[in-house]
N, CA, C and O atoms as a Tinker XYZ file with bonds, in Angstrom:
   260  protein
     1  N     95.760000  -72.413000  111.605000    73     2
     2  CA    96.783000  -71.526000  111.121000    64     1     3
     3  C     97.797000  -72.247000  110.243000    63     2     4     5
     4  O     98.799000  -71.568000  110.020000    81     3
     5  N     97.773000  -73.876000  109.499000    73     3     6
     6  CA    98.909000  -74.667000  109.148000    64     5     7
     7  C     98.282000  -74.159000  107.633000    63     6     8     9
     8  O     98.036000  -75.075000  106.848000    81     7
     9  N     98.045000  -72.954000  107.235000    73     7    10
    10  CA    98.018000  -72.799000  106.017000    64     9    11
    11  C     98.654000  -71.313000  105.592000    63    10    12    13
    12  O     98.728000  -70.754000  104.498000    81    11
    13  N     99.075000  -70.925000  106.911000    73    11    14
    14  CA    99.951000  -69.495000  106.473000    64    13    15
    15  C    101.288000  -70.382000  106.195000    63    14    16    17
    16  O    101.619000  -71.568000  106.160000    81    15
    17  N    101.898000  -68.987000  106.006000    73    15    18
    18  CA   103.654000  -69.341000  105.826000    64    17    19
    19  C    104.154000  -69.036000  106.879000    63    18    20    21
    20  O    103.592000  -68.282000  107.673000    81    19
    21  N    105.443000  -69.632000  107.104000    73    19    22
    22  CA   106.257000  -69.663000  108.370000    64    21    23
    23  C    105.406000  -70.520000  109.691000    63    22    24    25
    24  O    104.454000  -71.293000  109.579000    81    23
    25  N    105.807000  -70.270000  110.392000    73    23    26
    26  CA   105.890000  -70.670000  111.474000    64    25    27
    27  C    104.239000  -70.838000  112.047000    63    26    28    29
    28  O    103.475000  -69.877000  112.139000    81    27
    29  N    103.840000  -72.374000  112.434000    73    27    30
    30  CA   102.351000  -72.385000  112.865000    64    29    31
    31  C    101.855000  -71.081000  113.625000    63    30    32    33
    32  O    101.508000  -70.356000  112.693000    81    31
    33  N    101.703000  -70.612000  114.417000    73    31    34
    34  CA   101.043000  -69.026000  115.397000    64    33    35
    35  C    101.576000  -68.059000  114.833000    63    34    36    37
    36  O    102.766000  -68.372000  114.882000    81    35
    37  N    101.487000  -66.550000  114.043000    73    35    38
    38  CA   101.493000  -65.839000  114.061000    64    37    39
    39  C    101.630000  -64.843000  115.702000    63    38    40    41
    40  O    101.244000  -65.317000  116.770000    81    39
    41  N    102.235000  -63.465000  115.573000    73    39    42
    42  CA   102.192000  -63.069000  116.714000    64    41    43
    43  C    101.247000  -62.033000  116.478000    63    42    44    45
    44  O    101.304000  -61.480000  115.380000    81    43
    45  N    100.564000  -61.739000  117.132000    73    43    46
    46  CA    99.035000  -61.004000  117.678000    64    45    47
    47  C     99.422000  -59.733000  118.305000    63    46    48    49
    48  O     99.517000  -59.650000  119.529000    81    47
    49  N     99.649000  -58.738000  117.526000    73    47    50
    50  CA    99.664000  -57.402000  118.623000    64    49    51
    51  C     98.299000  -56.488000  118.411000    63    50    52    53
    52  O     97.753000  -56.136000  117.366000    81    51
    53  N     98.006000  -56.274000  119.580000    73    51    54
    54  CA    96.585000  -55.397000  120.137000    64    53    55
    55  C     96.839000  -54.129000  120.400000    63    54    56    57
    56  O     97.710000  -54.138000  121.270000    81    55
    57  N     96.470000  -52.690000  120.042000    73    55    58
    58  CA    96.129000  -51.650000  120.362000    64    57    59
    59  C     94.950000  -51.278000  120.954000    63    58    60    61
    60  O     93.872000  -51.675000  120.512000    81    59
    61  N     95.052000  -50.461000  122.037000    73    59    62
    62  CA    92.927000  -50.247000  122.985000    64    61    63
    63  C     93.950000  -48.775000  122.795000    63    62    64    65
    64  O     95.166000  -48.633000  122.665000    81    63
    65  N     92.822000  -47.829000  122.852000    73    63    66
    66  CA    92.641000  -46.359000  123.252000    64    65    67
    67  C     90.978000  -46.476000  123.451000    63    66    68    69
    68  O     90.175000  -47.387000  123.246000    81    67
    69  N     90.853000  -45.018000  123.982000    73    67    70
    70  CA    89.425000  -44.720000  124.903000    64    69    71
    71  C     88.572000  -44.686000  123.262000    63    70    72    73
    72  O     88.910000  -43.831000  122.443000    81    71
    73  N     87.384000  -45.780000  122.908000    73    71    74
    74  CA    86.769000  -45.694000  121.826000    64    73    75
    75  C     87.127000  -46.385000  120.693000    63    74    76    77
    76  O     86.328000  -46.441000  119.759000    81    75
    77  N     88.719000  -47.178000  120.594000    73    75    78
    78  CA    89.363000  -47.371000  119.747000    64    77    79
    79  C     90.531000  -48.581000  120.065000    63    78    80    81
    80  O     91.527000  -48.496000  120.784000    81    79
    81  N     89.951000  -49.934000  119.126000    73    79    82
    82  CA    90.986000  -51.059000  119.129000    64    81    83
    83  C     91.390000  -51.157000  117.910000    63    82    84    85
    84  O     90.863000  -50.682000  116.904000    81    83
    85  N     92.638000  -51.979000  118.034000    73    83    86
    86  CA    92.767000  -52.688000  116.664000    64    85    87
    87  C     93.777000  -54.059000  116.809000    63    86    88    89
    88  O     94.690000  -53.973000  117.631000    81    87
    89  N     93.680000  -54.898000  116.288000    73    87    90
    90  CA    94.802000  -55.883000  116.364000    64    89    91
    91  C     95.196000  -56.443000  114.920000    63    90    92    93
    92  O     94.492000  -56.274000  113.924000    81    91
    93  N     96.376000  -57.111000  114.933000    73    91    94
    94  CA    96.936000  -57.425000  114.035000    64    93    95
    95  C     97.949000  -58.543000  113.836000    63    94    96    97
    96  O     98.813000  -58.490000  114.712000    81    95
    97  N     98.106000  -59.426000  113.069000    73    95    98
    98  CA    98.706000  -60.644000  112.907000    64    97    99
    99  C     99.711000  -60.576000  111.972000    63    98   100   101
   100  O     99.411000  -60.235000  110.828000    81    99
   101  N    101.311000  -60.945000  112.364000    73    99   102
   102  CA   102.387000  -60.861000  111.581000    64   101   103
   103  C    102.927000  -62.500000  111.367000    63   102   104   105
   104  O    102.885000  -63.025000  112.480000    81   103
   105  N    103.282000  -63.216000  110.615000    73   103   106
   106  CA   104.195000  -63.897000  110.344000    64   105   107
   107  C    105.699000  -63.670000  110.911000    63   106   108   109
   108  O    106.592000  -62.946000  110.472000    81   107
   109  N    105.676000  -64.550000  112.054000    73   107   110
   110  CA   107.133000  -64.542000  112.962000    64   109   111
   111  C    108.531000  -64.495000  112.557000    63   110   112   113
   112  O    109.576000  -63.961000  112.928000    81   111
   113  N    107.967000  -65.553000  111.314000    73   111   114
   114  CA   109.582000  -65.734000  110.302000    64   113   115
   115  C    109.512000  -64.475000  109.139000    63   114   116   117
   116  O    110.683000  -64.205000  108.870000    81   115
   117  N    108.790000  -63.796000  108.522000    73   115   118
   118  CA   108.910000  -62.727000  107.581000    64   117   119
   119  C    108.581000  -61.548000  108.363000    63   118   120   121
   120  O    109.510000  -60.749000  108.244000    81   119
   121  N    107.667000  -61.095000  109.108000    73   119   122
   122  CA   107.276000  -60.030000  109.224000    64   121   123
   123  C    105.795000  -59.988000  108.406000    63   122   124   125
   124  O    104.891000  -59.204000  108.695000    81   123
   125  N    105.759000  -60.609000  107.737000    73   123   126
   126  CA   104.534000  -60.364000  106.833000    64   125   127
   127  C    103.617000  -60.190000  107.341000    63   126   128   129
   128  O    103.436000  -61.112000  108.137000    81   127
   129  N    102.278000  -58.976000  107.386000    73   127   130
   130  CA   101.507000  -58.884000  108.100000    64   129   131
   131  C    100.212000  -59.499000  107.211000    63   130   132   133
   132  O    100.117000  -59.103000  106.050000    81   131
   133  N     99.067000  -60.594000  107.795000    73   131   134
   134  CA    98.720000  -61.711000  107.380000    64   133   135
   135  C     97.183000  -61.135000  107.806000    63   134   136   137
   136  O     96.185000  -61.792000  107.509000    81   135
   137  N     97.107000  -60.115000  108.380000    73   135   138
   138  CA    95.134000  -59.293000  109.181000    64   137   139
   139  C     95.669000  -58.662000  110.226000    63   138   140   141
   140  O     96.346000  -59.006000  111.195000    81   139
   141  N     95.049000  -57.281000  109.669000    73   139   142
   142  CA    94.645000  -56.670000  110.110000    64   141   143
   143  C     93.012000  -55.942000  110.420000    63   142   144   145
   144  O     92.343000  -55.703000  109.414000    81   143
   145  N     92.439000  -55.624000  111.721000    73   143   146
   146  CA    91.353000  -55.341000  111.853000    64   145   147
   147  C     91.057000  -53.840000  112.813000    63   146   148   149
   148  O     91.497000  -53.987000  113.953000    81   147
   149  N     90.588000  -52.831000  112.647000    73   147   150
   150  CA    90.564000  -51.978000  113.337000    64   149   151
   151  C     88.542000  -51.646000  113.519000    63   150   152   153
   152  O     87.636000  -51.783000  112.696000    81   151
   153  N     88.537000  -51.227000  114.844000    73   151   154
   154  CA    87.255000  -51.094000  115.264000    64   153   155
   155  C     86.739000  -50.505000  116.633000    63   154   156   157
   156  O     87.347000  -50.596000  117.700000    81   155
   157  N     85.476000  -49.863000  116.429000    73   155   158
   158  CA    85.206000  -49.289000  117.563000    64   157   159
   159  C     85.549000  -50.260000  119.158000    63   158   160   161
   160  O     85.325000  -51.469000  119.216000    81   159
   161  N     86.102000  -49.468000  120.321000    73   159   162
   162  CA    86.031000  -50.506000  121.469000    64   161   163
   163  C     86.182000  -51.967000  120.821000    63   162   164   165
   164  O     86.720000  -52.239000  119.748000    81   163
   165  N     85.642000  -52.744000  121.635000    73   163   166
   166  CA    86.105000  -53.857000  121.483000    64   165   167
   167  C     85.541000  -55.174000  120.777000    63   166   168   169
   168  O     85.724000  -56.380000  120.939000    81   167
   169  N     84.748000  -54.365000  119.896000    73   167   170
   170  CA    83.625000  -55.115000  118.849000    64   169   171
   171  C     84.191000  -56.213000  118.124000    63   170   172   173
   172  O     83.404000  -57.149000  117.982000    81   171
   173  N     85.338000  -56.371000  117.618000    73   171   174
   174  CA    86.161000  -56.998000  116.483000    64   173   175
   175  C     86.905000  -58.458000  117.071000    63   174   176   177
   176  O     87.297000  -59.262000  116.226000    81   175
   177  N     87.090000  -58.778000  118.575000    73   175   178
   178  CA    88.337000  -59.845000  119.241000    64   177   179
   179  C     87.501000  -61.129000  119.157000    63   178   180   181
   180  O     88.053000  -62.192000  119.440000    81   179
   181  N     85.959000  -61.106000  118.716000    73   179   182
   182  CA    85.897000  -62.569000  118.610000    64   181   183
   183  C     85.612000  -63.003000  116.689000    63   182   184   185
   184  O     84.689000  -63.620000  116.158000    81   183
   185  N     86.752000  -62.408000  116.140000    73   183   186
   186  CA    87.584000  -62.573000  115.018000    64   185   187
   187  C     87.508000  -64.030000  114.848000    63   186   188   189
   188  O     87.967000  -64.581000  115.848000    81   187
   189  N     86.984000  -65.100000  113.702000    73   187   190
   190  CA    87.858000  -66.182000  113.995000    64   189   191
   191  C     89.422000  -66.353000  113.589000    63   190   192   193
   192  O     90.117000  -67.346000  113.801000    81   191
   193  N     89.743000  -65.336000  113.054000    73   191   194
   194  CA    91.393000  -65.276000  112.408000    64   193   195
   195  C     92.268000  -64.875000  113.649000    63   194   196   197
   196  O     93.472000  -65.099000  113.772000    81   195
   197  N     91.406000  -64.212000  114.587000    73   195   198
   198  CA    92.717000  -64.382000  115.795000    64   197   199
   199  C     93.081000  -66.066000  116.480000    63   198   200   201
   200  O     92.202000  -66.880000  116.759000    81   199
   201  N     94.327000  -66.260000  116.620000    73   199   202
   202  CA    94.270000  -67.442000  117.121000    64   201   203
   203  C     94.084000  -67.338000  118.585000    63   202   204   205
   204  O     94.086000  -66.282000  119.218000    81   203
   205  N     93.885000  -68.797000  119.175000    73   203   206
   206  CA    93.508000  -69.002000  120.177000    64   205   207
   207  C     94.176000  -69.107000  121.557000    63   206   208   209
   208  O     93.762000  -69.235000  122.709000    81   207
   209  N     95.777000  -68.966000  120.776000    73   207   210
   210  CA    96.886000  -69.292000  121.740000    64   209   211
   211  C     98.095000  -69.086000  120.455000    63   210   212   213
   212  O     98.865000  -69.906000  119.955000    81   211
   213  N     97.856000  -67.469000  120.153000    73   211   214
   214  CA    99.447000  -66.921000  119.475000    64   213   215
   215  C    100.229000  -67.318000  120.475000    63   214   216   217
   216  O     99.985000  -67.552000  121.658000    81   215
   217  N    101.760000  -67.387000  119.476000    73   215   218
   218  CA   103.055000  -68.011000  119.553000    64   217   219
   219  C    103.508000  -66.505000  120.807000    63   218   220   221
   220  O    103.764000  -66.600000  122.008000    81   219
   221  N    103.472000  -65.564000  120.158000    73   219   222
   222  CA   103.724000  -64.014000  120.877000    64   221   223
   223  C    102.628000  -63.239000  120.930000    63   222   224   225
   224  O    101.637000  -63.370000  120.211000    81   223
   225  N    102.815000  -62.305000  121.904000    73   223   226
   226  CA   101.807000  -61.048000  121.715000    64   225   227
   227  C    102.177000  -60.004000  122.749000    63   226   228   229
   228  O    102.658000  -60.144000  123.874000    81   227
   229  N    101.710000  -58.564000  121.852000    73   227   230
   230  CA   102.310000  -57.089000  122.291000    64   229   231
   231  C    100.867000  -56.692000  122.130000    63   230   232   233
   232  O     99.935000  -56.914000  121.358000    81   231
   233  N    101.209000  -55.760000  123.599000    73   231   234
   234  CA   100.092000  -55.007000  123.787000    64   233   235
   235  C    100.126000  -53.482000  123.884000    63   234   236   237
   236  O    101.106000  -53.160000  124.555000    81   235
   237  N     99.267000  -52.175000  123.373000    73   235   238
   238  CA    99.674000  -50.922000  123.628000    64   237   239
   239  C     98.703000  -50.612000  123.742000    63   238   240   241
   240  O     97.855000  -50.938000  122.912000    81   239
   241  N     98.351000  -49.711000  125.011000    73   239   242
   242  CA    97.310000  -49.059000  125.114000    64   241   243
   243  C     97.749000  -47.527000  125.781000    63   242   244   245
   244  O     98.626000  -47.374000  126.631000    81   243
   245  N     96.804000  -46.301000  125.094000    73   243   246
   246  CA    97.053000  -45.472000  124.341000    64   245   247
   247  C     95.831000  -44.623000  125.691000    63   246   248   249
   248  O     94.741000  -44.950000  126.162000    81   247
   249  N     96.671000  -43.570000  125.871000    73   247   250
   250  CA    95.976000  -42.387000  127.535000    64   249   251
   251  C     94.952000  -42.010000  126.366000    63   250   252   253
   252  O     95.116000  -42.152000  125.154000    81   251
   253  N     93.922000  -41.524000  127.009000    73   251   254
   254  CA    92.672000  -40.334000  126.757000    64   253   255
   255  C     93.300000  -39.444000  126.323000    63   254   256   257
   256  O     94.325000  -39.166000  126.945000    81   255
   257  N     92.836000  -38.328000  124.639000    73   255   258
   258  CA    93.379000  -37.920000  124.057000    64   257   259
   259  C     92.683000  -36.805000  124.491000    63   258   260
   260  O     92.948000  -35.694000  124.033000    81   259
């Protein structure tokens, strides 16, 4: 990750609903969002752009619609 801007780890927030993930990587010091990935269940988390040990991370998961 010593090739983004700001701060080495990005923070990692994850969305799950029934059928439906997505996660996403912001730059701590801007906000800048640096990947995003959205995908059925949980097909997408062995990403190599997720890190291995983000700085932060938020999680939301979302009732049966």
């Amino acid at each position: 990750m010593g090739d983004r801007p700001g701060t080495t780890e990005p923070h990692l927030s994850v969305l799950s609903a029934p059928g439906l993930a997505a996660w996403s990587l912001h730059d701590r010091d801007t906000g800048a969002c640096l990947a995003f990935h959205v995908m059925a269940d949980d097909e997408g988390f062995d990403d190599p752009r997720i890190p291995k040990d983000p700085r932060s991370v938020s999680f939301i998961t979302l009732p049966e619609w």
